[in-house]
C-alpha positions as CSV (number, residue, x, y, z in Angstrom):
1,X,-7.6,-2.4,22.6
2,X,-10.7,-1.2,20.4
3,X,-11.1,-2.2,16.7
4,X,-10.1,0.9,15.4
5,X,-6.7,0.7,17.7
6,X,-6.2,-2.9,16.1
7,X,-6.4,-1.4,12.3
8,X,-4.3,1.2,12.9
9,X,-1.5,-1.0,14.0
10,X,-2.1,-2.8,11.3
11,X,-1.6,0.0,8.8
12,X,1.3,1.0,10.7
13,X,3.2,-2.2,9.8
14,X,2.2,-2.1,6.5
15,X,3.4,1.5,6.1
16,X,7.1,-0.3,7.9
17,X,7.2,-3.2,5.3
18,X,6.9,-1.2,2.0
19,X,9.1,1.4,3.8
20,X,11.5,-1.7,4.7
21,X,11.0,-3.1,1.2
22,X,11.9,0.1,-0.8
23,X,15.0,0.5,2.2
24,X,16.6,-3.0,1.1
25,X,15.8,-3.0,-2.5
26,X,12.5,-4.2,-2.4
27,X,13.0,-7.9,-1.1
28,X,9.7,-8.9,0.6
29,X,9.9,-10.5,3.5
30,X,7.4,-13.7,1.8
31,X,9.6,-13.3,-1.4
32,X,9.7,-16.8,-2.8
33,X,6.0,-18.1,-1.8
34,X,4.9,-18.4,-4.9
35,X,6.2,-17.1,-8.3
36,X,4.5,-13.6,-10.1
37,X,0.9,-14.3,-11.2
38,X,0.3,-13.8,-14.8
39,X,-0.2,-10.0,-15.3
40,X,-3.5,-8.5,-15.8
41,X,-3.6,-5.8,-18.7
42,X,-6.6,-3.4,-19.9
43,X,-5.0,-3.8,-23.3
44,X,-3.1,-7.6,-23.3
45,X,-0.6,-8.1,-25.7
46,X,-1.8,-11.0,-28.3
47,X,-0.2,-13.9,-26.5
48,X,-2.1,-13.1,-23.2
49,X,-5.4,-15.2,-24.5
50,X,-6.4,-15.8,-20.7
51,X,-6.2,-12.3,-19.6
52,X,-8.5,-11.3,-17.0
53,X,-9.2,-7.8,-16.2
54,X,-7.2,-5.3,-13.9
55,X,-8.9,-3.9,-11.3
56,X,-9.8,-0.5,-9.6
57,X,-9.8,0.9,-6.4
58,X,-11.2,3.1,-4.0
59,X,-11.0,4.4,-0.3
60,X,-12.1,6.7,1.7
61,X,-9.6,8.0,4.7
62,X,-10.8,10.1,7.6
63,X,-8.6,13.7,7.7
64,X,-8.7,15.4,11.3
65,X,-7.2,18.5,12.5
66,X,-4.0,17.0,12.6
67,X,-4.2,16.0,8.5
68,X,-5.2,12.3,7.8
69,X,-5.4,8.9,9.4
70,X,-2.5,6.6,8.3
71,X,-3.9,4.3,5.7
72,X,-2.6,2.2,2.9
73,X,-5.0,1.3,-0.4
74,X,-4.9,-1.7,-2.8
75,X,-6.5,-3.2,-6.0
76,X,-7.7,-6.3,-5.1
77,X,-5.5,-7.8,-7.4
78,X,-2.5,-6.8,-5.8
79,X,-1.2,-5.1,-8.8
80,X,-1.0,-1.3,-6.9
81,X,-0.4,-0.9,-3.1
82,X,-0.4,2.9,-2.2
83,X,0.8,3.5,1.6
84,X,-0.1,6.9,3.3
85,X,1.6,7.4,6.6
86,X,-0.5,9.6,9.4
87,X,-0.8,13.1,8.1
88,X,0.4,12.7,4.4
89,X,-2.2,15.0,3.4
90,X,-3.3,18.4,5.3
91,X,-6.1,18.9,7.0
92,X,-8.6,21.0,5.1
93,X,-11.6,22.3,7.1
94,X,-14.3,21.6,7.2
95,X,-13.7,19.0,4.8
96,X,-13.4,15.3,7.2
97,X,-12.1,12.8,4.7
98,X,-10.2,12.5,1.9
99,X,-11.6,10.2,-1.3
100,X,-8.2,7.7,-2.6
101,X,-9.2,6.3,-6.3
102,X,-7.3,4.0,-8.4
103,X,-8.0,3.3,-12.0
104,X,-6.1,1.3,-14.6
105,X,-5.8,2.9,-17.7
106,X,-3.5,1.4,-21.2
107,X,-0.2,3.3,-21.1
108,X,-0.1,3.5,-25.2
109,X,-3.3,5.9,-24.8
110,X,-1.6,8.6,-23.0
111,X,1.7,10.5,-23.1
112,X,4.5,8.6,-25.3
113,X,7.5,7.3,-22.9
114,X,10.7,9.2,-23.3
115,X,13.9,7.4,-24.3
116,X,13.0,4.1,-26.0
117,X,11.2,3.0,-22.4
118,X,8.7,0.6,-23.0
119,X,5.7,-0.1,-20.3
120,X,6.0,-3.1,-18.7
121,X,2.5,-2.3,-16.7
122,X,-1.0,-0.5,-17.1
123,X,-1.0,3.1,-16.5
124,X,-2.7,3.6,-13.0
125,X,-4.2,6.4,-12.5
126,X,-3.8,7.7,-8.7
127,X,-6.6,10.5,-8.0
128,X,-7.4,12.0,-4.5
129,X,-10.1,14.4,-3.1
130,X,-11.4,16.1,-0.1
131,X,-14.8,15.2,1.0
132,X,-17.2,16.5,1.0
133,X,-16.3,19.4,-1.5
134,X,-14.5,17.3,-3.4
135,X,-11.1,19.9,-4.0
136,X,-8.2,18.3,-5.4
137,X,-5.3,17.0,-2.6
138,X,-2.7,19.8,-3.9
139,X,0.4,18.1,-2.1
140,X,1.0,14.6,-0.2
141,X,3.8,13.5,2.7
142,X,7.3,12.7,0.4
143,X,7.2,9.7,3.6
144,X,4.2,8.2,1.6
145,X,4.7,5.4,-0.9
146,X,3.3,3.8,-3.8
147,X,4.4,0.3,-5.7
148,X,3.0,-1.7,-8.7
149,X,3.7,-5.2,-9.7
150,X,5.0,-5.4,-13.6
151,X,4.5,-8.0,-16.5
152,X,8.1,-8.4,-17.0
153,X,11.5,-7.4,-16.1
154,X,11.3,-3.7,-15.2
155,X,14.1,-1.0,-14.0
156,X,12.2,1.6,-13.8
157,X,9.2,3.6,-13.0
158,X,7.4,6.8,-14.2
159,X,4.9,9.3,-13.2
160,X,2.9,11.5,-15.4
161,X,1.5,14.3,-13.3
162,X,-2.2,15.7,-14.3
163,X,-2.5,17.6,-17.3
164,X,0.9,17.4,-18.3
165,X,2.7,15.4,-21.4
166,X,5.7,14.1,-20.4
167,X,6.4,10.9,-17.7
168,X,9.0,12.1,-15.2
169,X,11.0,8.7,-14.0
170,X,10.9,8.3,-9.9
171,X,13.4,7.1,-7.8
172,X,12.5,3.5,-7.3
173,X,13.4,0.1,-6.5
174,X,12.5,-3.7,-7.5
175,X,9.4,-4.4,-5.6
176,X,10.5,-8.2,-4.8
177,X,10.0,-10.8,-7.5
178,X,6.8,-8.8,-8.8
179,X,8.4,-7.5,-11.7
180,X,7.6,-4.0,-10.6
181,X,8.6,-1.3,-8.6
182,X,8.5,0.8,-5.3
183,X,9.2,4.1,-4.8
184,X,7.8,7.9,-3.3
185,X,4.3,8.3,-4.1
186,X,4.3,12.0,-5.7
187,X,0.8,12.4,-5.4
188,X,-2.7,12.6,-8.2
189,X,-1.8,11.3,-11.5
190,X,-0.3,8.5,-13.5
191,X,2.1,6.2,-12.6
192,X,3.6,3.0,-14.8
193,X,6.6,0.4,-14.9
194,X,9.2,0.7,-17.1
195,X,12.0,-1.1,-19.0
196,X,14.7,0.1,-20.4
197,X,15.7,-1.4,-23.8
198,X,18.9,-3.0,-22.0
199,X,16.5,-5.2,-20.0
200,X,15.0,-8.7,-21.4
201,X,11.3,-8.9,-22.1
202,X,10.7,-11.9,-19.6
203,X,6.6,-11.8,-19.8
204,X,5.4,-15.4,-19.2
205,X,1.5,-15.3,-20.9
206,X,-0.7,-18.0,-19.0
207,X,-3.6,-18.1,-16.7
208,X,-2.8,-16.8,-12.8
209,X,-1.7,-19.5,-10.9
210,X,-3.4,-20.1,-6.9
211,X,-1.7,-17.6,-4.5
212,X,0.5,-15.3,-6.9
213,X,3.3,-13.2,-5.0
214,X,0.9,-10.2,-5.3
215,X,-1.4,-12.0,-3.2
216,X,1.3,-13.4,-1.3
217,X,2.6,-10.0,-0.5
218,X,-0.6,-9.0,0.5
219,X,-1.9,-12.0,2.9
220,X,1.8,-11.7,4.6
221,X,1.1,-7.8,5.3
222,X,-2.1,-8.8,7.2
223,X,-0.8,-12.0,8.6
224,X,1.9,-9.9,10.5
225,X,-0.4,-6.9,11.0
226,X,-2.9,-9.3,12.4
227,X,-0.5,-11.7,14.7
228,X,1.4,-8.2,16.2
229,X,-1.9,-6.9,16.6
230,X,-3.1,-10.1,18.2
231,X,0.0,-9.7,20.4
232,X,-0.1,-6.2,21.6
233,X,-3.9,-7.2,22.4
234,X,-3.0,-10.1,24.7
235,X,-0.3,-7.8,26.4
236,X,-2.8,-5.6,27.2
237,X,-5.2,-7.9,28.4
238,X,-2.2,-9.1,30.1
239,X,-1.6,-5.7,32.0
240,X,-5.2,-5.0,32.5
241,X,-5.8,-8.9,34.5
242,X,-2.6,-7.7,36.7
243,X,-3.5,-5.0,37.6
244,X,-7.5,-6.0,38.4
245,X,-5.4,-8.4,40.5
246,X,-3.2,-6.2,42.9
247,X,-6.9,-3.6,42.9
248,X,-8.2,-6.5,44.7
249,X,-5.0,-7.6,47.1
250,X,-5.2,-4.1,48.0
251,X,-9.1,-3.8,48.9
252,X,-8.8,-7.0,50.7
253,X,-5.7,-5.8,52.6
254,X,-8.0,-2.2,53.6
255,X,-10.3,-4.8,54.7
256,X,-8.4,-6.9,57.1
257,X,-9.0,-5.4,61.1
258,X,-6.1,-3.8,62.2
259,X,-4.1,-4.9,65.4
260,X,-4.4,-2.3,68.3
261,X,-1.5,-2.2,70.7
């Protein structure tokens, strides 16, 4: 099995755990590791003295003929996982890949939350592009998916499309004991956590702890990615060593003189 075989196995589980995590209301399957790492804001609130800074992200993903390679893309802090299955986005000749950016952004500076919501996240700003020319990804797979962890107790999550002034809420579920929330990725724009005035401000200020569930979520992604990969690879060794085997039997069976009558 060649590397590139190897990753996309990889992705492919990755893809089935977030799909398997939004499916059963977002319970990780390494939920309970470690608790949520202190949240990292671009604007902290005043008790968050130890904030460090969220980060950004960016990948490219290689689009064929048959639209693009499935890929997932992550902030190395864990705080937004966006999962692309194979051909979420269309081919787009003779463009050959396709540009993924995130950016955090504070969600006061932008459109106001409808309905007394309050952000319980940054703002991230989800952008993608074809490549070379750099056009605009007009439409993605509704099979692709897109979570963020939260500060605090969330039930909700939003999305504000680009150019436009008002969040639309998404169809979402608790993304395990993150705080945040999974749900269908609708494409280029804006997307934060929300929480409703009915749910309990439960932000816990402090610095990040070793190994917070983000992380935890993460390493138990590649862990399984990597051992089922490691697995299919030594079934195919496997099959490839038996087979070398009866190739052999067989030639030294053609060898052999035969008995004349």
């Amino acid at each position: 099995m060649t590397v590139e075989r190897r990753w996309r196995v990889g992705v492919a589980l990755a893809v089935g755990y977030l799909a398997l995590a939004f499916v059963t209301g977002g319970r990780p399957l390494f939920d309970g590791f470690a608790p949520p790492a202190p949240y990292r804001w671009v604007k902290p609130p005043p008790e968050f003295l130890d904030n460090q800074p969220p980060q950004a992200a960016e990948r490219t993903i290689p689009v064929s003929e048959d639209g693009s390679e499935a890929a997932n893309a992550s902030t190395t802090d864990a705080q937004v996982i966006v999962t692309l299955p194979r051909g979420a986005v269309a081919a787009r000749p003779p463009d050959a890949a396709m540009l993924l950016k995130i950016v955090p952004f504070d969600a006061a500076s932008l459109a106001p939350l409808p309905n007394d919501l309050r952000a319980v996240s940054n703002a991230y700003q989800v952008s993608l592009s074809y490549q070379p020319s750099q056009a605009p990804v007009p439409a993605v797979s509704p099979a692709a998916i897109i979570a963020l962890t939260g500060a605090s107790a969330s039930d909700g999550l939003h999305y504000l499309p680009p150019g436009a002034r008002v969040w639309l809420p998404v169809v979402s579920r608790a993304f395990g004991s993150t705080h945040g929330q999974t749900g269908p990725f609708q494409g280029g724009g804006h997307y934060v956590v929300t929480a409703s005035p009915q749910v309990a401000n439960t932000t816990v200020p402090g610095p990040a702890p070793a190994g917070g569930s983000g992380g935890t979520l993460l390493v138990g992604v590649v862990l399984v990615a990597t051992g089922v990969a490691g697995g299919v690879v030594m079934t195919a060794r496997g099959r490839r060593q038996a087979a070398a085997r009866r190739t052999r039997q067989r030639r030294r069976e053609e060898r052999r003189p035969k008995k004349t009558a």
